[in-house]
C-alpha positions in Angstrom: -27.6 -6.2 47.5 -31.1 -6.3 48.3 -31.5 -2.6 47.9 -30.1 -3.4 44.2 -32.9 -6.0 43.4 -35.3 -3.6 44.6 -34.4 -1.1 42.5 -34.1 -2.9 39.5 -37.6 -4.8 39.6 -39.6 -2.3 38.3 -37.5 -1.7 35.4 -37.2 -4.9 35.0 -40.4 -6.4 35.2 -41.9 -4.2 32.0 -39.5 -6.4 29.7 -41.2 -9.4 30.8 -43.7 -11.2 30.2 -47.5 -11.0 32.3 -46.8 -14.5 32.9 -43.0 -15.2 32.7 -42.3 -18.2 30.8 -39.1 -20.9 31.1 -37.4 -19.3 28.5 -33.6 -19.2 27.9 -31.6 -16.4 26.6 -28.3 -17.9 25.2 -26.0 -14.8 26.2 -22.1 -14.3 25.2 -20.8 -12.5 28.1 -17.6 -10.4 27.7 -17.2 -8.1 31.1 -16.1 -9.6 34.5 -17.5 -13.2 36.0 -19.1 -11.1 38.9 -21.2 -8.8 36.2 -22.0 -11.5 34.2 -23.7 -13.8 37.2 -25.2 -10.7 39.0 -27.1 -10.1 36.1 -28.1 -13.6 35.5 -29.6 -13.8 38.7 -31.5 -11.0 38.9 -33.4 -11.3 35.9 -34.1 -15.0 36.3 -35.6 -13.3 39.8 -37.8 -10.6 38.0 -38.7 -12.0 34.7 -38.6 -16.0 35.3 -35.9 -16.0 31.9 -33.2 -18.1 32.3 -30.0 -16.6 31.0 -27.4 -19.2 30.2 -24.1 -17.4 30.1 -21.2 -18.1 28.7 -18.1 -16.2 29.5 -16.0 -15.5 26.8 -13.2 -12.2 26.1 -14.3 -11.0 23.3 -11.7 -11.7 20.9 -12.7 -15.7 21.4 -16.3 -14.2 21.4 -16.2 -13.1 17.4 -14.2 -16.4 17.1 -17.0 -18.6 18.5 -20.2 -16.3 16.4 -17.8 -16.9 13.4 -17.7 -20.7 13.9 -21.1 -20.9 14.9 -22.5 -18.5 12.1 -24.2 -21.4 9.9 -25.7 -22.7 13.2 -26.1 -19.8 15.7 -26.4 -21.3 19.3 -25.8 -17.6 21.1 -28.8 -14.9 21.1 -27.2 -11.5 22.9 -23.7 -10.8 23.3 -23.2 -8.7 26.2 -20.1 -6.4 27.0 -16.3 -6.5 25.7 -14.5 -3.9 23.3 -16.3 -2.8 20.6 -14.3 -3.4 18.1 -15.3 -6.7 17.4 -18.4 -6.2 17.6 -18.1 -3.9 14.6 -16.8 -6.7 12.6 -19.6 -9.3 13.7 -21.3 -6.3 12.0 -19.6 -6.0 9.2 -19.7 -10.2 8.6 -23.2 -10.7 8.9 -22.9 -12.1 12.1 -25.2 -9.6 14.1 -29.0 -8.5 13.4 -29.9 -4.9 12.9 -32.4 -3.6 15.6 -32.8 -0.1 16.3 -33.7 0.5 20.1 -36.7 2.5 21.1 -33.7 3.2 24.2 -31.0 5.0 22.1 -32.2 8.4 22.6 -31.6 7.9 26.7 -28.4 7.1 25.7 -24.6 9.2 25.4 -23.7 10.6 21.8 -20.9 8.2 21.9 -23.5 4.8 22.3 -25.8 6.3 19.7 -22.2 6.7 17.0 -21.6 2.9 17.7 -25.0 1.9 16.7 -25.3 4.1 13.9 -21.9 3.1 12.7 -22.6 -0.7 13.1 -25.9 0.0 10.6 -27.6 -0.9 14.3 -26.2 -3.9 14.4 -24.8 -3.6 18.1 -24.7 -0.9 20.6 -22.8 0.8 23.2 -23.4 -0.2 26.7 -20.6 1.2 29.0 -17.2 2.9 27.8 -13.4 2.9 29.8 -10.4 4.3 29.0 -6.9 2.4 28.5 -4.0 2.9 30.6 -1.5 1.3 33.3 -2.0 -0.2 36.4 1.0 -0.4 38.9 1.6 -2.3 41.6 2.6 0.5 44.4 4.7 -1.7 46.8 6.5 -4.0 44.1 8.1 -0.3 42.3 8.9 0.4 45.4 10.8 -2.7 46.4 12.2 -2.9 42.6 13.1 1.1 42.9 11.0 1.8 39.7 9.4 4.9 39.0 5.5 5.2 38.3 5.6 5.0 34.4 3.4 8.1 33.3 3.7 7.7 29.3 4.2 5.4 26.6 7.8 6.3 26.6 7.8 5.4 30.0 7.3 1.7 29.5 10.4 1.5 26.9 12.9 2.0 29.5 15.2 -1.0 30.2 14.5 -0.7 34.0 11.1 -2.1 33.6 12.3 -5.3 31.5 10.2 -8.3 32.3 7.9 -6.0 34.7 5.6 -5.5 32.2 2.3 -7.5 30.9 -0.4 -7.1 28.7 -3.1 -9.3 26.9 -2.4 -10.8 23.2 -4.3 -8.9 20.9 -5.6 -12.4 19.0 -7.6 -12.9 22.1 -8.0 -9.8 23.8 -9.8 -6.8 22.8 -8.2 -4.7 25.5 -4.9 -5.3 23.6 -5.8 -4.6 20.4 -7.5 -1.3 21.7 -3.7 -0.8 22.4 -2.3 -1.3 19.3 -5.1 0.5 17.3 -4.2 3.4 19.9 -1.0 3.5 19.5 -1.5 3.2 15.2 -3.4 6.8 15.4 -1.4 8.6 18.2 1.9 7.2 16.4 1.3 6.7 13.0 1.2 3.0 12.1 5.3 2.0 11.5 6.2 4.1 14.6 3.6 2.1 16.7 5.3 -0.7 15.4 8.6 0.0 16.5 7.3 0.9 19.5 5.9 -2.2 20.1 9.2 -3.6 19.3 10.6 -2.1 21.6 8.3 -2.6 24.2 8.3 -6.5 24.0 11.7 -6.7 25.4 9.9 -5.5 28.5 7.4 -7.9 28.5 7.2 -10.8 30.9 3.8 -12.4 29.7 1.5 -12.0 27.0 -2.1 -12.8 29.0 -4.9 -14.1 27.2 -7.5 -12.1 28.0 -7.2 -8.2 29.0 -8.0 -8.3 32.5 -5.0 -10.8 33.6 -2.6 -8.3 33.7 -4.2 -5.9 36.0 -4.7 -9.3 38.1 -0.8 -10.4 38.1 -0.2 -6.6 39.3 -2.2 -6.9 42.0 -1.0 -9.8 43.0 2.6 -8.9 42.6 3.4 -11.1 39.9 4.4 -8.3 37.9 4.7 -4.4 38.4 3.3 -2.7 35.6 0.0 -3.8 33.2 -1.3 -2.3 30.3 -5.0 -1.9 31.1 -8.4 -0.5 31.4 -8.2 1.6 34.1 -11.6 0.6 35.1 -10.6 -2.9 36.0 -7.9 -1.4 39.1 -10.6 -0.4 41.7 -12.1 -3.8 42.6 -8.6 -5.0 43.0 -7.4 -2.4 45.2 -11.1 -2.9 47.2 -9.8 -6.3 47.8 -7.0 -4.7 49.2 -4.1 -4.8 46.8 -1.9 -2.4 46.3 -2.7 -1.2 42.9 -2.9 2.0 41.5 -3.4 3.5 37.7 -2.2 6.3 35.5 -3.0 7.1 32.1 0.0 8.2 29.7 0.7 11.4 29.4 0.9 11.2 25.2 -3.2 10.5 24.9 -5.2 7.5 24.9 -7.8 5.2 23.4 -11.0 4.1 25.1 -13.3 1.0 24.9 -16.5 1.4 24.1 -18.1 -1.8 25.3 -21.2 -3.0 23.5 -24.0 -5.4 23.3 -25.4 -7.1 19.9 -28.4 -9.5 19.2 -26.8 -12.6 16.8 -28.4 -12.8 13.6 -30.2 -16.4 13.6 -31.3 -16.2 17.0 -33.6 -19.0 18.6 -35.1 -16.8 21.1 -35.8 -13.8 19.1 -38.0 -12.1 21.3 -36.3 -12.6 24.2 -33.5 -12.0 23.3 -34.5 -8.5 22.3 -36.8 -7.8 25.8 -33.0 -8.4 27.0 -31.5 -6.0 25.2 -34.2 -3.5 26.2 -33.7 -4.3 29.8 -29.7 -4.0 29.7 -29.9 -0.6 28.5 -32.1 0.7 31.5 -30.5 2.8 33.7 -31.7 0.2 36.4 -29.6 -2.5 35.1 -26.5 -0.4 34.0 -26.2 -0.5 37.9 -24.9 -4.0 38.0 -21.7 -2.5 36.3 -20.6 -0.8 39.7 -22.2 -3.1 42.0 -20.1 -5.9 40.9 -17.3 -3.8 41.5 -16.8 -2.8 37.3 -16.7 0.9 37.0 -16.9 1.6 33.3 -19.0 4.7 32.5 -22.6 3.4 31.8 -24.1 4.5 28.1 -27.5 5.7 29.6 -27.3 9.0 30.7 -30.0 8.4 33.4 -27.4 5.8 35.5 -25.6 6.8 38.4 -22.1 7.7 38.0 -20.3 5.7 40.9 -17.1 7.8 42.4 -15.1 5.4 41.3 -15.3 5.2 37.3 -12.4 7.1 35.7 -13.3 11.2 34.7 -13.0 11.2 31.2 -12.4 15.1 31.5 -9.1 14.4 33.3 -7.9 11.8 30.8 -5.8 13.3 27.6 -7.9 11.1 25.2 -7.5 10.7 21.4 -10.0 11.1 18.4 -10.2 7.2 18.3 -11.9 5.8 14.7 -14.2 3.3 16.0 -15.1 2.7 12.4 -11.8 2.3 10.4 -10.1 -0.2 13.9 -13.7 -1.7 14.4 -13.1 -2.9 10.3 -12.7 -6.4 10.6 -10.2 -6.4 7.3 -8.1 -3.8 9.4 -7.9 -5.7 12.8 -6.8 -9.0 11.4 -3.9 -6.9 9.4 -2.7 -5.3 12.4 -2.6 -8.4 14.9 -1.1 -10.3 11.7 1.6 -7.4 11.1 1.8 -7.8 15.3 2.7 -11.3 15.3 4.8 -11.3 12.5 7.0 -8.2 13.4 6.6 -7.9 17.0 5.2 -11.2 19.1 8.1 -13.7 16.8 10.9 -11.4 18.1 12.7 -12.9 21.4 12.5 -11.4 24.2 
């Protein structure tokens, strides 16, 4: 941990202040507690700014900016899918700031950014799949479910979680997945089909990976990202990806429009985008691929070249008209069906 700070100081220091002050950067944070206070701490360390996190998924996240948008009391949100941060976007919820950083960053951050008008940014980016708890499938006699098809099979009834997609990015990555690999009435009988074999419906997206590990249930539907720190804690968890194709997150970060610490807020979202602080990702045990290209890759963040991955429309599912049709078409058709 100590060689961390080190590293990071440098980088860190030339977003500050000569003289750091006792400002406060209100920040929505949307990735793992662990990230979230790592970071805290270390800039408080090497700029003297207070950030005052809250932690949020970021389905709640776009609820709380939507509540809040006549009165904004949040200046960055940092991390969760980027869908919704397309639709803060697209609201008027987020402010349009063009980083001097992008250029250091993958093809794939700089599309986000230019498809939000610069209104947010990608910061790290993970691929959906399962997570499988190794000794519970064995116990049970279950086979490691490799595809989508996989997880329709009456063998896994009641073995199987995943997050409500009202709440959970991660979830409604899934269904938007599903919508372009599918086509959108297939994915919906799909979905159907697959919530006989669902034994919870999580509120946010990284519960399910948690109940694997745990053995509270055998199978999640999940980034695969979030599997390694469980199985470092040693839990028996492994991951797959489905052998049809599948989507990927891209996580981003935004500055809220109305901000009370402006230029703060900003010097933070200069300083999240250095390869320096993309660190804290893997440090804190989150192995998402980082957007700056300068970051070390840590051995354990998913290999995108392995993964069958689809052409996912970050635009047309990031459209906040389109996400509140498909979770309302979800919980009329699929989530008011008994199980």
């Amino acid at each position: 941990m100590k060689k961390i700070f080190a590293m990071t100081a440098a980088a860190a220091l030339l977003g500050a202040t000569g003289a750091a002050s006792a400002q406060t950067v209100n920040v929505i944070c949307s990735v793992q507690a662990e990230w979230c206070n790592m970071i805290a701490t270390v800039y408080a360390r090497t700029t003297g700014v207070k950030l005052n996190m809250s932690l949020k998924g970021s389905g709640e996240a776009l609820a709380q900016l939507i509540a809040e948008k006549e009165n904004p009391k949040t200046d960055v949100w940092f991390g969760g899918t980027g869908d919704p941060h397309l639709q803060a976007a697209e609201s008027g919820l987020t402010l349009e700031y063009k980083s001097p950083s992008l250029p250091q960053l993958y093809p794939w951050a700089q599309q986000q950014a230019q498809q939000s008008g610069w209104k947010t940014v990608g910061i790290y980016s993970g691929p959906l799949g399962f997570g499988y708890n190794t000794e519970l499938l064995a116990k049970k006699k279950l086979a490691v479910p490799r595809s989508w098809a996989d997880l329709l099979k009456p063998e896994y009834k009641g073995d199987i979680q995943v997050a409500n997609p009202a709440s959970s990015g991660t979830a409604y990555t899934m269904i938007a997945t599903l919508v372009q690999l599918m086509g959108e009435d297939k994915a919906f009988e799909y979905l159907k089909g697959l919530h006989k074999n669902v034994g919870q419906y999580t509120r946010s997206g990284t519960g399910p990976i948690k109940a694997v590990a745990r053995g509270e249930t055998a199978v999640s539907i999940s980034f695969v990202h979030d599997a390694p720190q469980e199985r470092m804690q040693g839990f028996p968890v492994e991951t797959v990806t489905p052998s049809e194709g599948t989507g990927a997150e891209i996580g981003s970060m935004s500055i809220i429009k109305g901000a009370r610490n402006l230029a703060e807020a900003k010097k933070f979202y200069e300083w999240a985008l250095t390869p320096q602080a993309q660190t804290f990702g893997a440090a804190a045990k989150q192995f998402q691929l980082p957007s700056n290209k300068a970051t070390p890759v840590d051995g354990n963040v998913p290999d995108f070249k392995k993964i069958k991955m689809i052409d996912y429309d970050y635009a047309k599912y990031g459209a906040s008209g389109e996400r509140k049709r498909l979770i309302a078409r979800w919980e009329k058709d699929v989530n008011s069906l008994p199980r």
